[in-house]
KEVO-870287 format. One line per field, with one value per residue: residue number from 1; y negated, x negated, z negated of N, C-alpha, C in turn. Coordinates in Angstrom, 2 decimals. Atoms other than C-alpha are relative to their C-alpha. Layout:
n: (NUM,...) $
n.c2: (Y,...) $
n.c1: (X,...) $
n.c3: (Z,...) $
ca.c2: (Y,...) $
ca.c1: (X,...) $
ca.c3: (Z,...) $
c.c2: (Y,...) $
c.c1: (X,...) $
c.c3: (Z,...) $
END
This chain:
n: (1,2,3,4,5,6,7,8,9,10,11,12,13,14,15,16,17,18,19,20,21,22,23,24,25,26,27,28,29,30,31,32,33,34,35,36,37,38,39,40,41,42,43,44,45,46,47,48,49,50,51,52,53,54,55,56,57,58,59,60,61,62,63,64,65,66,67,68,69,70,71,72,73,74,75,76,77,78,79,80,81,82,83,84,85,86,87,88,89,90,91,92,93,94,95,96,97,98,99,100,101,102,103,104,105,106,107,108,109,110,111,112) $
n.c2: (0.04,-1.28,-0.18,0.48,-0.26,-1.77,-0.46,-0.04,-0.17,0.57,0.06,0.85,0.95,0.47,0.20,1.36,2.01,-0.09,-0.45,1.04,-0.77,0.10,-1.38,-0.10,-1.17,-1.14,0.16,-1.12,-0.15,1.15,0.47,1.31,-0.08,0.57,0.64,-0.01,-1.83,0.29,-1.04,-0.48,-1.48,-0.15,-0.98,-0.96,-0.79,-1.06,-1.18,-0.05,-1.18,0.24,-0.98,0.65,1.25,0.42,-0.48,-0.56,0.46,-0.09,1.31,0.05,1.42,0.08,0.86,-0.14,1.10,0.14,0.88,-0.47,0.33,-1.03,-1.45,-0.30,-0.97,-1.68,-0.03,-0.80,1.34,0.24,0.85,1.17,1.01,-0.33,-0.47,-0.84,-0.58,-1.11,-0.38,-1.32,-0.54,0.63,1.18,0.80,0.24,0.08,0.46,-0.17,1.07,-0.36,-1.42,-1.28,0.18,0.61,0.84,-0.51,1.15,-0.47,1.01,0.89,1.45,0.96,1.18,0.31) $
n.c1: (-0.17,-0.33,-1.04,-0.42,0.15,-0.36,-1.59,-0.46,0.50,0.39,-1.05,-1.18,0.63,1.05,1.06,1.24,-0.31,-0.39,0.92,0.88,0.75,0.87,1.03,1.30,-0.05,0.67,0.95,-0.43,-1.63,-0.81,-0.90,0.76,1.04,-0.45,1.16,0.73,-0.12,1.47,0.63,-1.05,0.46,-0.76,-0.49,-0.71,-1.11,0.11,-1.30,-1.05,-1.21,-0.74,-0.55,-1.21,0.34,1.61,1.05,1.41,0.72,1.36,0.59,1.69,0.86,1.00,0.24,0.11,0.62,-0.28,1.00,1.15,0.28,-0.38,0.26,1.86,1.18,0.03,-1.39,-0.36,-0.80,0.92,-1.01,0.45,-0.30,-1.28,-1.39,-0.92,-1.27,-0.63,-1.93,-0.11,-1.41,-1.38,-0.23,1.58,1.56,0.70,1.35,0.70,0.06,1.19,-0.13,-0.69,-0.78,-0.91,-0.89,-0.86,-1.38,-1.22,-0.59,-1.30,0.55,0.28,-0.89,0.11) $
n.c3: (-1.44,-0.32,0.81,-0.80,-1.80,-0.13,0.10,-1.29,-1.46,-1.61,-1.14,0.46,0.25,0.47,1.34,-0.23,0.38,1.50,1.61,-0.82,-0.33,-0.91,-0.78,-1.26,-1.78,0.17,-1.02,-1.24,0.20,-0.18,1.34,0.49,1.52,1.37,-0.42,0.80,0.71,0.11,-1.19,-0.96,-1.25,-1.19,-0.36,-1.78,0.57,-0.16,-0.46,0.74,0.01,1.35,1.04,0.85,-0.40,-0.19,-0.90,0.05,-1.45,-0.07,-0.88,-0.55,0.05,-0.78,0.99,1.26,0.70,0.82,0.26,0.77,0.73,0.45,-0.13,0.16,-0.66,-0.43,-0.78,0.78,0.07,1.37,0.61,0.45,-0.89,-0.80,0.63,-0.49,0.96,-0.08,0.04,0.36,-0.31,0.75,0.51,1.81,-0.09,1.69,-0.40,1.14,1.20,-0.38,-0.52,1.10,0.42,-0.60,1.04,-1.20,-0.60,-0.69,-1.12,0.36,0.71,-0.45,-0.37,-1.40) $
ca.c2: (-4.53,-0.57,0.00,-2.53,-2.02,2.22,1.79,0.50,1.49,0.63,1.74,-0.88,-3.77,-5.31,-4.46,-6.91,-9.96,-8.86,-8.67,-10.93,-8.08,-8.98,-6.96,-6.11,-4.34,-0.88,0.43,3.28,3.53,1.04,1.61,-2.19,-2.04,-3.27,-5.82,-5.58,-1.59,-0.76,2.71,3.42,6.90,5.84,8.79,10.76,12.33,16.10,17.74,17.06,19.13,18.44,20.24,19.11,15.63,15.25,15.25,17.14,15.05,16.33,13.79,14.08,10.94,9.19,6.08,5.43,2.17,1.34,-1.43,-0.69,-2.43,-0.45,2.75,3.77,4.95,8.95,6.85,8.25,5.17,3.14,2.52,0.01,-2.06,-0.55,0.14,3.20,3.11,6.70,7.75,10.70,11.06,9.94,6.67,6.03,5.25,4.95,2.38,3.11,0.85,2.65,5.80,7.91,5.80,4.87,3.02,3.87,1.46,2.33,0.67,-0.07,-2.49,-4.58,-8.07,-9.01) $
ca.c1: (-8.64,-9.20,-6.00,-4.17,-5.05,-5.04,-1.26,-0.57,-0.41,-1.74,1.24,3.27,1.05,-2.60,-4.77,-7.76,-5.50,-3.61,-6.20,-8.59,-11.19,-13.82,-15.34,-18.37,-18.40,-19.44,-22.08,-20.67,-16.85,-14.07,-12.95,-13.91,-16.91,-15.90,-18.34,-19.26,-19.20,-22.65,-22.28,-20.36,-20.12,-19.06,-17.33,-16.10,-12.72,-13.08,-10.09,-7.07,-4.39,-1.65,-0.67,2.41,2.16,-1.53,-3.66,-7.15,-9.40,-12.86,-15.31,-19.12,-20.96,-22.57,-23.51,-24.70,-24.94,-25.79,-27.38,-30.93,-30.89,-28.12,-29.76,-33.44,-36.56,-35.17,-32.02,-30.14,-26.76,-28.38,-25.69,-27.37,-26.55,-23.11,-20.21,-18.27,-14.32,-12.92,-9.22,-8.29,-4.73,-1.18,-1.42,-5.07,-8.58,-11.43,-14.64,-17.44,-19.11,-22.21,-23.61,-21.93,-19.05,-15.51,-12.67,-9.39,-6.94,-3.49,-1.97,1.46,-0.95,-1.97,-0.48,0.36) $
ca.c3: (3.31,3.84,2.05,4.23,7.61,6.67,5.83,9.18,12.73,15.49,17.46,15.65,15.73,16.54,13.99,15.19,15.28,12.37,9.69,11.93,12.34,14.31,17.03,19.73,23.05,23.19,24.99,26.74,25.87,26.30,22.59,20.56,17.62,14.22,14.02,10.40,10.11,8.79,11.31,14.22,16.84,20.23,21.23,25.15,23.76,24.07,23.64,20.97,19.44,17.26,13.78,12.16,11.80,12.71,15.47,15.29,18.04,18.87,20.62,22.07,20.56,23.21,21.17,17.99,16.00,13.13,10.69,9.59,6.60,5.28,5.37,3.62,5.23,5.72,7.26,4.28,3.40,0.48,-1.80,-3.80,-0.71,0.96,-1.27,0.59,0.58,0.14,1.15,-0.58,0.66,-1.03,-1.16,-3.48,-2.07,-4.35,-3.75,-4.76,-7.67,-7.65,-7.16,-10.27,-10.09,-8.42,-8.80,-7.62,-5.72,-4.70,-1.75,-3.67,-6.01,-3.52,-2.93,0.53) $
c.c2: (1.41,0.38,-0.68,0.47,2.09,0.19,-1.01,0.52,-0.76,-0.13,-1.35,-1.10,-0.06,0.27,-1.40,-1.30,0.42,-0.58,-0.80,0.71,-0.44,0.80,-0.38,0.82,0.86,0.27,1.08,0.60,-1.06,0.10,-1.33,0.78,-0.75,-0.61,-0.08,1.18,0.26,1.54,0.34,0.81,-0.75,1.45,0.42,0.89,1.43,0.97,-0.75,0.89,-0.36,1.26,-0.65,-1.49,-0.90,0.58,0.04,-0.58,0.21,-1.11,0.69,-1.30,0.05,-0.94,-0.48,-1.71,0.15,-1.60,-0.15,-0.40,0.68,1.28,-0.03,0.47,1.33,-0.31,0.97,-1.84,-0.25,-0.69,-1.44,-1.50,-0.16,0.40,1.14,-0.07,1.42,0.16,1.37,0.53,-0.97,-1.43,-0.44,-0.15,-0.66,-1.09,0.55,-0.88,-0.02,1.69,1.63,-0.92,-0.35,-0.77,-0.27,-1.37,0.60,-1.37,-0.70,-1.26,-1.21,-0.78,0.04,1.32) $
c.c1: (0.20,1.47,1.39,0.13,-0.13,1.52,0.52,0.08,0.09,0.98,1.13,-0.50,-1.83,-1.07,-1.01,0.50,0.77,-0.04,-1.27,-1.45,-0.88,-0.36,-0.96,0.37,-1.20,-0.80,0.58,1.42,0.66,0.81,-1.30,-0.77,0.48,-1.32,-0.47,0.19,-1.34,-0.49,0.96,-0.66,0.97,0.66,0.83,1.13,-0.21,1.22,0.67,0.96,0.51,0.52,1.00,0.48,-1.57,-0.61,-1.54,-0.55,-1.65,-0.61,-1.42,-0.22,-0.91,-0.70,-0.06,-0.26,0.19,-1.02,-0.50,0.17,1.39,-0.67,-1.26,-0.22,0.85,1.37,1.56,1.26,-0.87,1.31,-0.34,0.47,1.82,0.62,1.05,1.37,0.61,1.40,0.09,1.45,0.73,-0.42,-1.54,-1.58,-0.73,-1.25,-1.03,-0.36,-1.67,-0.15,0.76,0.74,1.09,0.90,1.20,0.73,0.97,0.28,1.04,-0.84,-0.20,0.56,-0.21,0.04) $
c.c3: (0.56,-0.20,0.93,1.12,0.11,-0.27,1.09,1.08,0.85,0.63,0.30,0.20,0.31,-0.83,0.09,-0.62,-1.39,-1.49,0.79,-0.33,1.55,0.91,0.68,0.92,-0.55,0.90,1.11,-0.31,-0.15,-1.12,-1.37,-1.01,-0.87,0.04,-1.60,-0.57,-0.08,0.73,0.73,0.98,1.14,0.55,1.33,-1.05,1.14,0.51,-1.75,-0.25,-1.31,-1.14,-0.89,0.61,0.59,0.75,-0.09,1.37,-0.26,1.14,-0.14,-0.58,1.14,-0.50,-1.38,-0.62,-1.28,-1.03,-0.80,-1.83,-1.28,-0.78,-0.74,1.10,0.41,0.49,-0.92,-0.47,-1.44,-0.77,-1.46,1.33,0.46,-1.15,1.01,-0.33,0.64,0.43,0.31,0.04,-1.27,-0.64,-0.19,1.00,-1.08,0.55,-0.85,-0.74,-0.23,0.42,-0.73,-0.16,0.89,-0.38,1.19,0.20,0.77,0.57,-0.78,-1.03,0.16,0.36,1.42,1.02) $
END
């Protein structure tokens, strides 16, 4: 799904209905919550500035969610629970598997 919905844009298309991404209302910004992200920063856009092809956007968090059971005690991600997916440029993101391990997936692999 990362892999998918990261080799699209927005500009072009939906994402939500798309890829039938759920959401929630935010608490203090009018951009939607991914409703099964296990942490999200509401964010006040700061200031932006483009470099090449890519725009650098700083943001103030004003809101924070996230969900407990995720996380240990010292609020630290518990990957025994959460699987992280990486995207390390050209194409490839990696999941994790566990904690000393990944496992790469390229976009051109994926069906659909």
């Amino acid at each position: 799904m990362a892999a998918r919905v990261g080799g699209t844009s927005g500009q072009e298309m939906d994402k939500f209905e798309r890829f039938a991404i759920e959401r929630e209302k935010p608490l203090k910004t009018e951009v939607p919550i991914l409703k099964d992200a296990y942490a999200v920063y509401e964010c006040k856009l700061v200031d932006s500035k483009s470099y090449g092809d890519h725009i650098w956007v700083v943001g103030e968090i004003v809101a924070v969610h996230f969900l407990e059971e995720a996380f240990t005690s010292e609020k630290i991600l518990d990957l025994a629970k959460i699987k992280p997916i990486l995207y390390l440029g050209s194409e490839e993101f990696y999941a994790t598997t566990d904690k000393d391990s990944l496992q790469l997936i390229k976009r051109g692999d994926l069906n659909g």
